[in-house]
MDAnalysis code that builds the backbone (N, CA, C; Angstrom):
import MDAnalysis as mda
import numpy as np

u = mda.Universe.empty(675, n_residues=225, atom_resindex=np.repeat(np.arange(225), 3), trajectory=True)
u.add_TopologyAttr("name", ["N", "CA", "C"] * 225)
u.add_TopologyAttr("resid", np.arange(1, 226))
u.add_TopologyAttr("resname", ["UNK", "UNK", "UNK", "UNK", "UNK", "UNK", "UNK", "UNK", "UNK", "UNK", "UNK", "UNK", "UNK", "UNK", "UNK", "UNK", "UNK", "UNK", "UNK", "UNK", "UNK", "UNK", "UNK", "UNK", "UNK", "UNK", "UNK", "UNK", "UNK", "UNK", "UNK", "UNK", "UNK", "UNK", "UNK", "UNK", "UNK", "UNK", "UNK", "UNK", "UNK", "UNK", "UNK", "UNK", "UNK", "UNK", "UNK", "UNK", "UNK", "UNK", "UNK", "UNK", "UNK", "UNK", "UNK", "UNK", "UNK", "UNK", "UNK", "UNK", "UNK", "UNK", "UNK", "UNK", "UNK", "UNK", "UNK", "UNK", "UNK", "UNK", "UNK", "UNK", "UNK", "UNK", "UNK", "UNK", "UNK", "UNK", "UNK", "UNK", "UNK", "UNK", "UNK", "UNK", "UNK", "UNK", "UNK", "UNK", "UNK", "UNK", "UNK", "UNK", "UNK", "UNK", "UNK", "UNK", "UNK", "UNK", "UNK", "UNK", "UNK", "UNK", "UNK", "UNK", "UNK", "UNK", "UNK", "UNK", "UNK", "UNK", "UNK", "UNK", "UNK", "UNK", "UNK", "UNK", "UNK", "UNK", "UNK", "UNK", "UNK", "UNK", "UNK", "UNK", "UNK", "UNK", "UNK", "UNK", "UNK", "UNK", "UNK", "UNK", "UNK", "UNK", "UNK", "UNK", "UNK", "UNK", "UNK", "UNK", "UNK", "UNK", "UNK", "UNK", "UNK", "UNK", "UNK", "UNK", "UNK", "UNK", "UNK", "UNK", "UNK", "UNK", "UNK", "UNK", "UNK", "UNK", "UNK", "UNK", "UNK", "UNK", "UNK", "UNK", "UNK", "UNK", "UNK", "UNK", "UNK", "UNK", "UNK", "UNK", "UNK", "UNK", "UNK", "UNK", "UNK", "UNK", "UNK", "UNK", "UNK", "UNK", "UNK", "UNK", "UNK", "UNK", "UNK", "UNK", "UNK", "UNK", "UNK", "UNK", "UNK", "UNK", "UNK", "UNK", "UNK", "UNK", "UNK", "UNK", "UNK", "UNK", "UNK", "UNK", "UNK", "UNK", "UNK", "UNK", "UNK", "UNK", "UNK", "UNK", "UNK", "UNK", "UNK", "UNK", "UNK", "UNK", "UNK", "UNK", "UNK", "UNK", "UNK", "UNK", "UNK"])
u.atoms.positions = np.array([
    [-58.839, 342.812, -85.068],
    [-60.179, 342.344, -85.476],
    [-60.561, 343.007, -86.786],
    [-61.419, 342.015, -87.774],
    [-61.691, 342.785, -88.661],
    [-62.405, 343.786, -88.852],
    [-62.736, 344.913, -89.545],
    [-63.523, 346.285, -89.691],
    [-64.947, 345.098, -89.695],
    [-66.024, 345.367, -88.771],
    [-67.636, 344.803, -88.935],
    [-67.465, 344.024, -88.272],
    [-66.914, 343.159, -87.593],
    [-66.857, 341.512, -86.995],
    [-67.141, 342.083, -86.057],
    [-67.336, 343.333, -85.458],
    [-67.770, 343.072, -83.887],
    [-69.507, 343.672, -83.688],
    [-70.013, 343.861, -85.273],
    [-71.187, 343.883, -85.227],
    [-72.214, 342.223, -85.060],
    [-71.156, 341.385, -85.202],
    [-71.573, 340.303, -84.999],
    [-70.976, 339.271, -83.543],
    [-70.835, 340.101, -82.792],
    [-70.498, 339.179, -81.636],
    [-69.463, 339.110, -81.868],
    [-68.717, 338.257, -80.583],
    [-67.180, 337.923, -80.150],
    [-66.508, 337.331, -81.520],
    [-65.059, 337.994, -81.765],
    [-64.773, 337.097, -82.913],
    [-64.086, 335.884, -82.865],
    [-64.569, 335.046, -83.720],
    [-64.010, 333.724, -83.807],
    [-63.174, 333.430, -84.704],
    [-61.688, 333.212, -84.649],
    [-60.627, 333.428, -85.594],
    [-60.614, 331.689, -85.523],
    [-60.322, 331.178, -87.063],
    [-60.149, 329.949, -86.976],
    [-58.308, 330.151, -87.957],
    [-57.792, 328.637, -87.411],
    [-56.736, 328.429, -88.342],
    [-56.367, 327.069, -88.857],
    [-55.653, 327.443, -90.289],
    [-55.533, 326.109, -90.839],
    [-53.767, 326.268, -91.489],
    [-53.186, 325.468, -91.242],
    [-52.140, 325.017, -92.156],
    [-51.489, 325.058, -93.433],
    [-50.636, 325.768, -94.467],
    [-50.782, 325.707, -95.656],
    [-49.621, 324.315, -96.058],
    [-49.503, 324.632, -97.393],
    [-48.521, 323.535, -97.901],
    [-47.078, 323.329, -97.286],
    [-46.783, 324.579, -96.746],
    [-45.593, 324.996, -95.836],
    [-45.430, 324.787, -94.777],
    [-47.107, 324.411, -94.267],
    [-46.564, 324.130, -92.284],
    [-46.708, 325.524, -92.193],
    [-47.228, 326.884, -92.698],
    [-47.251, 327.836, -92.259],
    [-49.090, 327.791, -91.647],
    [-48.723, 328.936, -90.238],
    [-49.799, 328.625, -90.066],
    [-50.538, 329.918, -90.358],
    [-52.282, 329.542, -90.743],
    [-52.900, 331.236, -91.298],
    [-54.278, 330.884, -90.876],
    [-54.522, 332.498, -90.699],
    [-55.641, 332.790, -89.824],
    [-56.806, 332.977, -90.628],
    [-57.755, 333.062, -90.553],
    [-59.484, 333.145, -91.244],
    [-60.074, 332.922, -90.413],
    [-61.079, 333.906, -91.278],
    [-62.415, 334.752, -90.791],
    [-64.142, 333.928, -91.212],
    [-64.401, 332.676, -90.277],
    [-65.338, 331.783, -91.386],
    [-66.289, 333.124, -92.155],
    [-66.977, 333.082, -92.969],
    [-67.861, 333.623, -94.081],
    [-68.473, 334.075, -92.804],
    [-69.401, 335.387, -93.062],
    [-70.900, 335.717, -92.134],
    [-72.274, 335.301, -92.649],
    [-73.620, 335.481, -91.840],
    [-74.316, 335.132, -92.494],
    [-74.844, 336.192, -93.377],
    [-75.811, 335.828, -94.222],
    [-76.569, 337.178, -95.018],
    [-77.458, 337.491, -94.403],
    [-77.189, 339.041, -94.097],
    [-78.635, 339.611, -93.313],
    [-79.782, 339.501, -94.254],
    [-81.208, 339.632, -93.715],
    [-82.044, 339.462, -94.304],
    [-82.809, 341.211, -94.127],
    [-82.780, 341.850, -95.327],
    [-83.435, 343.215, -95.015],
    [-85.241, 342.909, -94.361],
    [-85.666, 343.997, -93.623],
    [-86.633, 343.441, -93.118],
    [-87.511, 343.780, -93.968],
    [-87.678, 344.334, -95.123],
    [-88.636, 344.198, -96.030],
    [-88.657, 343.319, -97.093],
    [-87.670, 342.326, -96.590],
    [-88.343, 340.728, -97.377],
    [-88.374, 339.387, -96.055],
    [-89.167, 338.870, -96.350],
    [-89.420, 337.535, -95.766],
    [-88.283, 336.613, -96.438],
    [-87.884, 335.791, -95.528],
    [-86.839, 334.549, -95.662],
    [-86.643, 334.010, -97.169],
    [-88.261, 333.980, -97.520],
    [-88.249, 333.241, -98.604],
    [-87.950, 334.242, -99.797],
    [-87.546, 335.465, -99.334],
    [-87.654, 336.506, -100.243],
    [-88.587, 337.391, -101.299],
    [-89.791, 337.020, -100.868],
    [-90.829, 337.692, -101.379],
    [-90.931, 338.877, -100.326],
    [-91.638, 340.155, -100.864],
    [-91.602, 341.230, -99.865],
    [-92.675, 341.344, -99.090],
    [-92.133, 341.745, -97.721],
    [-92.676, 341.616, -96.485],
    [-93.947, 342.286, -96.591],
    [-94.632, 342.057, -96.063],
    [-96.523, 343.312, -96.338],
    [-96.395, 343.733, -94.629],
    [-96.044, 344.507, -94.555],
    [-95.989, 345.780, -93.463],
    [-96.836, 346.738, -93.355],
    [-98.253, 345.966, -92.545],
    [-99.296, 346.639, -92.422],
    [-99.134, 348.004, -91.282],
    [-99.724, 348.974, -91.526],
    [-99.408, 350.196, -90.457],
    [-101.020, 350.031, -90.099],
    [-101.070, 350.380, -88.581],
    [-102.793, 351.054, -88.398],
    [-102.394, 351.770, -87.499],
    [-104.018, 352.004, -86.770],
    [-104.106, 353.717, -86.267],
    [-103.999, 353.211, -84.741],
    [-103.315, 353.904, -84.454],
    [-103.237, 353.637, -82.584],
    [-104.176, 353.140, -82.019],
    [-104.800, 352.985, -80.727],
    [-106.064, 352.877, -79.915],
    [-106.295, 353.702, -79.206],
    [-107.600, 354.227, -79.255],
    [-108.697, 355.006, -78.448],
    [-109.072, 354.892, -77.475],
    [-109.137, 354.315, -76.546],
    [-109.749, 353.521, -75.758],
    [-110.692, 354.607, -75.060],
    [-110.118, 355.432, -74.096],
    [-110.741, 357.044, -73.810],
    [-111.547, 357.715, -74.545],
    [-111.497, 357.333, -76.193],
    [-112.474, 358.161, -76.478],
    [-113.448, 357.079, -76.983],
    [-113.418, 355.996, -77.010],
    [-114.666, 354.633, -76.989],
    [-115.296, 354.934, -75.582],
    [-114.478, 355.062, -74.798],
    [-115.114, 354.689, -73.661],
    [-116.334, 356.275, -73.386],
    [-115.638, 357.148, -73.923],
    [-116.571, 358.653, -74.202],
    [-117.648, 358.485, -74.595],
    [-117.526, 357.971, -76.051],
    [-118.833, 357.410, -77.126],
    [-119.455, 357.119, -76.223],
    [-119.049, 355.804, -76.101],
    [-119.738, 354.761, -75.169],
    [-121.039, 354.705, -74.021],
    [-120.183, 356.252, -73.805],
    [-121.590, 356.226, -72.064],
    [-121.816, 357.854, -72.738],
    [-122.082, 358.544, -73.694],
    [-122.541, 359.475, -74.138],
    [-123.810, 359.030, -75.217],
    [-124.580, 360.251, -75.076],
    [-125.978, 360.170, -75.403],
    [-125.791, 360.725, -77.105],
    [-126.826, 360.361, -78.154],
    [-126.735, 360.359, -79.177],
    [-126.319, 361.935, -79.857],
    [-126.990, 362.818, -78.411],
    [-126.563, 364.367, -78.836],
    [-125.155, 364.885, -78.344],
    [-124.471, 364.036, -77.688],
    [-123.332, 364.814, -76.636],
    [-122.291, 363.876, -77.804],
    [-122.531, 363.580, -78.599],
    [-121.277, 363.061, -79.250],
    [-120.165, 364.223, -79.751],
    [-120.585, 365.715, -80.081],
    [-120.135, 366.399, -80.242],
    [-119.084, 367.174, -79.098],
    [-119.591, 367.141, -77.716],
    [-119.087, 367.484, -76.475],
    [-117.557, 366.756, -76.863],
    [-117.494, 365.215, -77.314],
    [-116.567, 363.666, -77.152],
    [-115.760, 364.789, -78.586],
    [-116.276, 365.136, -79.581],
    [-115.261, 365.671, -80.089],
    [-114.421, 366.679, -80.167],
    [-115.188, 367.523, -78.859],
    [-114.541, 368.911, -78.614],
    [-113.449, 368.550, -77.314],
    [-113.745, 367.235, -76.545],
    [-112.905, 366.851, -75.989],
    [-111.554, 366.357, -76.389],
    [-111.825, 365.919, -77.454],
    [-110.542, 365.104, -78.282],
    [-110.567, 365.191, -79.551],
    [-110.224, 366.508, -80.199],
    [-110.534, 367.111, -81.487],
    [-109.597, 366.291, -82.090],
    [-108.239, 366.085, -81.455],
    [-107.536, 365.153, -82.223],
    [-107.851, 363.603, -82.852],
    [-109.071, 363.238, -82.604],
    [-109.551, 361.899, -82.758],
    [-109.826, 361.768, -83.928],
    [-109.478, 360.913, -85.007],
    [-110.280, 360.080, -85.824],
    [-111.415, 359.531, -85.526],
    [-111.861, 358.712, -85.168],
    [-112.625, 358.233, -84.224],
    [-113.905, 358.581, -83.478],
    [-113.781, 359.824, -83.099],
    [-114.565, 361.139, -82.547],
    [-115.277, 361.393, -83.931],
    [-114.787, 362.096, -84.998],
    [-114.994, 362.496, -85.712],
    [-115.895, 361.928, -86.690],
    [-115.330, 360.617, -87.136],
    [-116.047, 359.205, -87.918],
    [-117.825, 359.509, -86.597],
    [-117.213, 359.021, -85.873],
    [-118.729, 359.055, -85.082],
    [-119.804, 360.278, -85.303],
    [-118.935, 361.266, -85.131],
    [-120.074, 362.536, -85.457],
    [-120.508, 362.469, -86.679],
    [-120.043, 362.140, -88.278],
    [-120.404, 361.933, -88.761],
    [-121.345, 361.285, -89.374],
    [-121.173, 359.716, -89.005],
    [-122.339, 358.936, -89.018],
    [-123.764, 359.473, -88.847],
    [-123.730, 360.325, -87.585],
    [-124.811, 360.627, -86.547],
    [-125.166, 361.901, -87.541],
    [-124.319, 362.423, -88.328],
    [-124.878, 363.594, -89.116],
    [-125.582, 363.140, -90.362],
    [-125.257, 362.525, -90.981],
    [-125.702, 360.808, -92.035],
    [-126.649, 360.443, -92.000],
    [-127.090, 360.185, -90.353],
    [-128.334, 359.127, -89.932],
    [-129.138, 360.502, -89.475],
    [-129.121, 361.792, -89.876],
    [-129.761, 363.120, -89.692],
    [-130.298, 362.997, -90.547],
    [-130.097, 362.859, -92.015],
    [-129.543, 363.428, -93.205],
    [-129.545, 365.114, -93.636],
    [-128.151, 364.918, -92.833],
    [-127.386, 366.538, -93.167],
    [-125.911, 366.079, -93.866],
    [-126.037, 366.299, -95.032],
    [-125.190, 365.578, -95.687],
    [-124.081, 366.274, -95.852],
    [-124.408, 367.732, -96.077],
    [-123.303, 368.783, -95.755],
    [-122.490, 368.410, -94.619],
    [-122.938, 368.729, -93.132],
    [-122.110, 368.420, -91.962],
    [-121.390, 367.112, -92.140],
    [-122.261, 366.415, -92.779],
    [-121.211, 364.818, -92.897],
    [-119.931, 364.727, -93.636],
    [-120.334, 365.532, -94.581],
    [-118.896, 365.558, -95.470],
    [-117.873, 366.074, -94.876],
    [-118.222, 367.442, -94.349],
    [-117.103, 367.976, -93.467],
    [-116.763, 367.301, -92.521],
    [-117.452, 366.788, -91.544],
    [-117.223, 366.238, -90.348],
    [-116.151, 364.789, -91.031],
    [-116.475, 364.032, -91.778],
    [-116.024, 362.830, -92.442],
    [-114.398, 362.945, -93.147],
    [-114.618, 364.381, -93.843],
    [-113.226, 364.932, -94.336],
    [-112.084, 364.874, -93.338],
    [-112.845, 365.377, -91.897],
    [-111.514, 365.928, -90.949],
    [-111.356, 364.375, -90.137],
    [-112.215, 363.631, -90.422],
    [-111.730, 362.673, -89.231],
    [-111.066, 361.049, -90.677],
    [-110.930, 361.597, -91.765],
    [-110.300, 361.272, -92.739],
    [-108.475, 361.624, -92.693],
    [-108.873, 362.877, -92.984],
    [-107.223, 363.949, -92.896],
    [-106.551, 363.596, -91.480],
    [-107.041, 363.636, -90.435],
    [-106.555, 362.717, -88.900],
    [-106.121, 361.365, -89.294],
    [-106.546, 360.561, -89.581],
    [-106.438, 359.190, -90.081],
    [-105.111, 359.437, -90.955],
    [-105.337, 360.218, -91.705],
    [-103.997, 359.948, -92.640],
    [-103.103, 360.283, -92.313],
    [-102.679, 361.197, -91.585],
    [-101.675, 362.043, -90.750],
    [-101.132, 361.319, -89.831],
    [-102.144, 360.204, -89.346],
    [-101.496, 359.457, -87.804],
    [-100.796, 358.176, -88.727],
    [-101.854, 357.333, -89.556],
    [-101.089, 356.563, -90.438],
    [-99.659, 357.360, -91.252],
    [-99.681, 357.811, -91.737],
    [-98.130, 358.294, -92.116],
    [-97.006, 358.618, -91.380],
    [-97.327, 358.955, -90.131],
    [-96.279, 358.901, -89.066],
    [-96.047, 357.972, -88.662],
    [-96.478, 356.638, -88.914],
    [-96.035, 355.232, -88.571],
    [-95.885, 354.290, -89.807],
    [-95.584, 355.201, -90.749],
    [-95.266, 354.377, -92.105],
    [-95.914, 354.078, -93.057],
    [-96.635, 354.966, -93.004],
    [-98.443, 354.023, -94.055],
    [-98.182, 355.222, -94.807],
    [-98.353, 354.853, -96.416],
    [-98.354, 355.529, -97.824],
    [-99.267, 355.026, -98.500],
    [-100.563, 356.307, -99.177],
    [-101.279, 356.249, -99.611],
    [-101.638, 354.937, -100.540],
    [-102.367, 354.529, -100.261],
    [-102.799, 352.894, -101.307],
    [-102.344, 351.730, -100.451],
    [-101.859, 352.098, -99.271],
    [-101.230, 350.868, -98.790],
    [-102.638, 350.023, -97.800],
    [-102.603, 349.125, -97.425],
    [-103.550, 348.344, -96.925],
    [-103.502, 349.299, -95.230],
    [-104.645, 349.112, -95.223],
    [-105.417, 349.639, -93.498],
    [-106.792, 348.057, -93.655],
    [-105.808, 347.222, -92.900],
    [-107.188, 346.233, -92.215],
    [-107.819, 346.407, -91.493],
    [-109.424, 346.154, -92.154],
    [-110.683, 346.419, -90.915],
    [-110.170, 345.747, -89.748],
    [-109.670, 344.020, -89.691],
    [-109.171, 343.672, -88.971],
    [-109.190, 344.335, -87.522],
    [-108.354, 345.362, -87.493],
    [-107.128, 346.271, -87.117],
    [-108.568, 346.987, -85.981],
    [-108.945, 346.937, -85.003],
    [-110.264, 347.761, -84.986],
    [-109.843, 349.292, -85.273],
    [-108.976, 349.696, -84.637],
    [-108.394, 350.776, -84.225],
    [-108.702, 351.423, -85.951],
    [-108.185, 350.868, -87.245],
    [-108.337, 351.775, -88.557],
    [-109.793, 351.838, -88.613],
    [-111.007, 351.246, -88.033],
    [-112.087, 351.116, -88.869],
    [-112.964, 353.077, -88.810],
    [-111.962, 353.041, -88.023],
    [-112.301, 354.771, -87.918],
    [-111.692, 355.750, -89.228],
    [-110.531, 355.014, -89.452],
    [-110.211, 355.863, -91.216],
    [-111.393, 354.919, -91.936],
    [-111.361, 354.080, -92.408],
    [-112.583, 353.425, -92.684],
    [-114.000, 353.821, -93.003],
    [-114.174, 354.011, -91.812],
    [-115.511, 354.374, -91.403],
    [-115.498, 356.019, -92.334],
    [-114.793, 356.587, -92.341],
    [-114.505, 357.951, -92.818],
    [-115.183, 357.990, -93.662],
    [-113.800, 357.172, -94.435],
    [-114.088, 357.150, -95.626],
    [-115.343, 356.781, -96.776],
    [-115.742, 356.121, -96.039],
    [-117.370, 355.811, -96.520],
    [-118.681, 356.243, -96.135],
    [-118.343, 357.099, -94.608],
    [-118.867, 358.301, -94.499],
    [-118.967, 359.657, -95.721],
    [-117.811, 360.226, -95.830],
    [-117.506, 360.769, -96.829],
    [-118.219, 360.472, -98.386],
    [-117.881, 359.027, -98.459],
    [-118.594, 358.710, -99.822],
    [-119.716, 358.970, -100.129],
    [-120.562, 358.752, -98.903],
    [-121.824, 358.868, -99.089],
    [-122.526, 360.277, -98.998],
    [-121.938, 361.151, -98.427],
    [-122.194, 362.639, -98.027],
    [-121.899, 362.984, -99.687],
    [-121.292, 362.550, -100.086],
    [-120.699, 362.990, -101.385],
    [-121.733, 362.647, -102.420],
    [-121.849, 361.405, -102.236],
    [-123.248, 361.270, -103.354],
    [-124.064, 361.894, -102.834],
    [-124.862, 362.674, -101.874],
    [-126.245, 363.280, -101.418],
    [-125.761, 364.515, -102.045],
    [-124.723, 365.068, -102.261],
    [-124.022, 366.197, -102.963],
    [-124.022, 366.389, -103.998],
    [-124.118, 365.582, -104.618],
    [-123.755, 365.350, -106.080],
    [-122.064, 365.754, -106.715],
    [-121.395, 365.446, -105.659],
    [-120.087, 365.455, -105.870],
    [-119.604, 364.182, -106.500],
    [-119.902, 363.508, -107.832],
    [-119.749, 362.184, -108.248],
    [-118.327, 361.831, -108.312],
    [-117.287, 362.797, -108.290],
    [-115.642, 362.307, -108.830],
    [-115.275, 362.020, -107.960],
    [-115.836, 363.168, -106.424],
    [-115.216, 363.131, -104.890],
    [-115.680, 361.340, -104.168],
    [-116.942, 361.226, -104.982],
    [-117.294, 360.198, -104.282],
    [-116.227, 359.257, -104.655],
    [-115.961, 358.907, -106.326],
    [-115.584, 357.587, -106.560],
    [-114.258, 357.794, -106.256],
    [-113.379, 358.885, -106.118],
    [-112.210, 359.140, -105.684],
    [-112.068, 358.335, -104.216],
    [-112.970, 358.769, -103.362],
    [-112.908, 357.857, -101.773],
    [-113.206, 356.841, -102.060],
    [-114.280, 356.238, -103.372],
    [-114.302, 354.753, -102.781],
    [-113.223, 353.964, -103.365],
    [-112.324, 354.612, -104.032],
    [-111.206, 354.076, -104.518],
    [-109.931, 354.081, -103.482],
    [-109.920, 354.619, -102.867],
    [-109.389, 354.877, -101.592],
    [-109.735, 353.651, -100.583],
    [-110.939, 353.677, -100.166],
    [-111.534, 352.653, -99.462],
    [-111.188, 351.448, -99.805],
    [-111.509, 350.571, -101.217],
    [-111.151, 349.430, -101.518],
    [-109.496, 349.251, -101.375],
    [-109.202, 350.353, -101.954],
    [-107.738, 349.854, -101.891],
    [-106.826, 350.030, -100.314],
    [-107.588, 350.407, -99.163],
    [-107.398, 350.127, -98.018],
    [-107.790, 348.785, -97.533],
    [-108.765, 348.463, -97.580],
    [-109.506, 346.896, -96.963],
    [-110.988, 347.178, -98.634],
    [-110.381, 346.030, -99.320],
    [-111.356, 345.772, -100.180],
    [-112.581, 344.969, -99.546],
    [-112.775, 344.289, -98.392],
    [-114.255, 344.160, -97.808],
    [-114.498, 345.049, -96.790],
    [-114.097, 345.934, -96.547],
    [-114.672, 347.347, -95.882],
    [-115.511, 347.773, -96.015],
    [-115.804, 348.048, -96.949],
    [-117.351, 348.724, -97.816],
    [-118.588, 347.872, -97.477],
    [-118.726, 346.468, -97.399],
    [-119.874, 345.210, -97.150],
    [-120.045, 345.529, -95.568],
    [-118.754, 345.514, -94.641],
    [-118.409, 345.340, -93.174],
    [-119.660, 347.024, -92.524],
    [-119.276, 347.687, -93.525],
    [-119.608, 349.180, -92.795],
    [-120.908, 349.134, -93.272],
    [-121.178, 348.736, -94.380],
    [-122.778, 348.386, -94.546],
    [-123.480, 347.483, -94.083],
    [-122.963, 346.201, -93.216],
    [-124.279, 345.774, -92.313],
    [-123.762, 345.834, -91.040],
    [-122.783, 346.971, -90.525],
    [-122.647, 346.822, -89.028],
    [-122.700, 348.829, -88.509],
    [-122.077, 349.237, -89.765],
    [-121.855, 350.653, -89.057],
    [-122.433, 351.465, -89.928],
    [-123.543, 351.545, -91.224],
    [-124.096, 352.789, -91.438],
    [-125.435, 352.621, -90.553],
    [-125.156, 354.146, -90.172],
    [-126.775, 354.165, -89.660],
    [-127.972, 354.557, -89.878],
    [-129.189, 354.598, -89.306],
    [-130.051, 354.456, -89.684],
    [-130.802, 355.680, -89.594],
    [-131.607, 355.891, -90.428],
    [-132.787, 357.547, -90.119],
    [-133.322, 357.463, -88.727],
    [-133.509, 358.700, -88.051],
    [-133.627, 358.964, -86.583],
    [-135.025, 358.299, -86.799],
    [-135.597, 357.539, -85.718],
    [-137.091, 356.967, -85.402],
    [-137.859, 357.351, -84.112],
    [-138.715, 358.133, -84.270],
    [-139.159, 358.368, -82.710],
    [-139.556, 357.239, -81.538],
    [-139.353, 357.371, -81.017],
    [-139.721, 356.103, -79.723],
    [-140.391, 356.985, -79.336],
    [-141.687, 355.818, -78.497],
    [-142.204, 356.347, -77.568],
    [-142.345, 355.032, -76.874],
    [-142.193, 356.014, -74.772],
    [-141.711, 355.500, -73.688],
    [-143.146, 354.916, -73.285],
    [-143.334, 353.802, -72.620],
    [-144.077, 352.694, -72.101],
    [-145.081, 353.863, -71.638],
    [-144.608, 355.244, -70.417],
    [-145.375, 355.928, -69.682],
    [-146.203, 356.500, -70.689],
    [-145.288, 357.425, -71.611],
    [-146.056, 358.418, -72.490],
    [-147.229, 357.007, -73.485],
    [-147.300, 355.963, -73.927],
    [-148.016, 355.305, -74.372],
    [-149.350, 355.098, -73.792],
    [-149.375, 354.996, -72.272],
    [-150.371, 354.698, -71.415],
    [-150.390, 355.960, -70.722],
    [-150.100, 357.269, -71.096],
    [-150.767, 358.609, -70.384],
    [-152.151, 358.942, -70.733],
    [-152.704, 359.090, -69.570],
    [-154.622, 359.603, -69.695],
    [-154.318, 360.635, -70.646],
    [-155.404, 360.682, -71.156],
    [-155.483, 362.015, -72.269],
    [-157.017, 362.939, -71.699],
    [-156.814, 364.268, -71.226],
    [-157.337, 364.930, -70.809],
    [-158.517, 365.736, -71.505],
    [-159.375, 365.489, -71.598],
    [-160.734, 366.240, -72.300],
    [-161.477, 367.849, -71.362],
    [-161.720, 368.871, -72.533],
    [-162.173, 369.908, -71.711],
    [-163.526, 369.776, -71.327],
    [-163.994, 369.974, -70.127],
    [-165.259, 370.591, -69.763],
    [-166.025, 370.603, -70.791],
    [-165.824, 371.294, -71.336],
    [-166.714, 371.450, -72.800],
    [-167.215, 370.427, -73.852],
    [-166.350, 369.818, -73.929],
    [-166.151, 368.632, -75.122],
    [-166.492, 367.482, -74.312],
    [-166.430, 367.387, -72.803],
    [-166.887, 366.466, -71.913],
    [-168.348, 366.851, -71.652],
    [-169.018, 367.850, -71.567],
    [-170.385, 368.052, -71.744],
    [-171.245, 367.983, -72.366],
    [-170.475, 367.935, -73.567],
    [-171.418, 367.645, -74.968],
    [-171.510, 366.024, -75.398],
    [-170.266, 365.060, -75.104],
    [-170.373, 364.214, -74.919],
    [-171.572, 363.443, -74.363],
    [-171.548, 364.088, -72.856],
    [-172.343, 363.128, -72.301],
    [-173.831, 363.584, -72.618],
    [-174.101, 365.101, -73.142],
    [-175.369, 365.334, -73.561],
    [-175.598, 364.340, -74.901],
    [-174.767, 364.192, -76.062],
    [-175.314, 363.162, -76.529],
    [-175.392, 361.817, -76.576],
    [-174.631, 361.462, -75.569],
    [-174.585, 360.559, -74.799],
    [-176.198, 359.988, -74.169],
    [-176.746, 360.793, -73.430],
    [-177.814, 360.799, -72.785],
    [-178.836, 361.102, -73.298],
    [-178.850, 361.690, -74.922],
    [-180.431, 362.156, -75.436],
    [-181.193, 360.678, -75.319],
    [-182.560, 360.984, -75.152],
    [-183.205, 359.644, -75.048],
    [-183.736, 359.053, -76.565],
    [-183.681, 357.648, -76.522],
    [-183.920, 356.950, -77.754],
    [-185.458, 357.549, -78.150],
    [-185.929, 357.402, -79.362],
    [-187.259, 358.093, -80.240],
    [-187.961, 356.722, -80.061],
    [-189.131, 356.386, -79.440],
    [-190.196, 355.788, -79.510],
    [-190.322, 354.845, -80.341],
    [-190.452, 354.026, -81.409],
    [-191.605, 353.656, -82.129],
    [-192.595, 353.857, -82.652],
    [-192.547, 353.939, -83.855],
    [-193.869, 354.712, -84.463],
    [-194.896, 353.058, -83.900],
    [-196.175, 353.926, -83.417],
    [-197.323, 352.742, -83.343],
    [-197.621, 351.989, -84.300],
    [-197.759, 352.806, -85.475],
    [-198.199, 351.760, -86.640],
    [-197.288, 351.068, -87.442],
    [-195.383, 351.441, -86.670],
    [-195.111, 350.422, -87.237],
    [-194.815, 349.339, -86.417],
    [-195.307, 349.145, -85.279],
    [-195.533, 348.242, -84.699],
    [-196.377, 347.681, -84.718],
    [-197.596, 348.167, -85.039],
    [-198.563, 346.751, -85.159],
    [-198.635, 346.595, -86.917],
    [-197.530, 347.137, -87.568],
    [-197.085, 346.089, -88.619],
    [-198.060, 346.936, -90.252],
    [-198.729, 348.046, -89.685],
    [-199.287, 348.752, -90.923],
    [-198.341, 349.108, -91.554],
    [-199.223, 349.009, -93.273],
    [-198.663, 350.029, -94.261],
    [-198.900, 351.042, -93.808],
])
């Protein structure tokens, strides 16, 4: 058999005849492999990488309260994800310091997990993808901690980063995932709670409450100058 023919399955020896009546053996042609970083048609393949799934630590977020998000990242420090979230929530504080940091590390996670599955800097991360919107999300976390900083190079450095991951990323995270300045609520009960007056301030009340109305002058009732 020939050296390689049995990387291709059983071999198939064909034969043909020469001018002699001798008879000779051949090997039909193989096909051409196709490397997998081109498509058939030979343009090169776009071999998107993204970030694993979370599911455990969504599901953390998820049924955790706006303050225990931090608990979700001490649980799973390894998270992108975790991290992007605390951030936000440091953002929608405005503690712009904690955001940057917090945004940095759940950035540097992101990149670390993408590169172990093939992803090199500049290469596409689709929002698509839910699982990247957490490098994503980082990253424009980051950006923005950065402008409250006045870190202007750091900023445009990430948002150059950002576009050239998912160039509509930036629109996506601005009407679904930046958030908003903390707003106090108040609960139906506390709205309709009696409000309690002292003794004091209730006595004086009803004393002027109760002084009696002043008479009528006589004469200006029967209408004198």
């Amino acid at each position: 058999m020939a050296e390689g023919a049995a990387a291709f399955g059983p071999e198939r020896v064909h034969a043909r005849a020469d001018e002699a009546g001798r008879r000779i053996r051949f090997w039909p042609p193989r096909p051409r492999l196709i490397p997998s970083s081109v498509t058939p048609d030979g343009t090169p393949a776009q071999n998107e990488v993204g970030l694993p799934a979370e599911p455990d630590v969504r599901e953390a977020l998820d049924a955790s309260a706006r303050d225990a998000v931090a608990r979700v990242v001490g649980a799973h420090p390894g998270s992108p994800l975790a991290w992007a979230e605390l951030a936000d929530h440091a953002d929608s504080e405005g503690r712009a310091l904690d955001a940057f940091a917090y945004a940095t590390v759940a950035a540097d996670l992101a990149r670390e997990q993408l590169a172990a599955r093939g992803w090199e800097p500049g290469s596409s991360v689709p929002w698509a993808d839910e699982p990247n919107r957490a490098y994503l999300r980082a990253l424009d976390a980051q950006r923005r901690a950065a402008v409250a900083l006045g870190l202007d190079d750091r900023a445009t450095t990430v948002a150059d980063e950002l576009a050239a991951a998912d160039p509509e990323a930036p629109a996506r995270i601005a009407s679904e995932f930046t958030p908003t300045q903390l707003i106090t609520i108040v609960s139906p009960s506390d709205a309709f709670e009696p409000t309690y007056v002292s003794s004091e301030a209730s006595a004086s009340t009803e004393a002027s409450v109760g002084d009696p109305i002043a008479a009528p002058d006589a004469a200006a009732s029967n209408g004198d100058d």
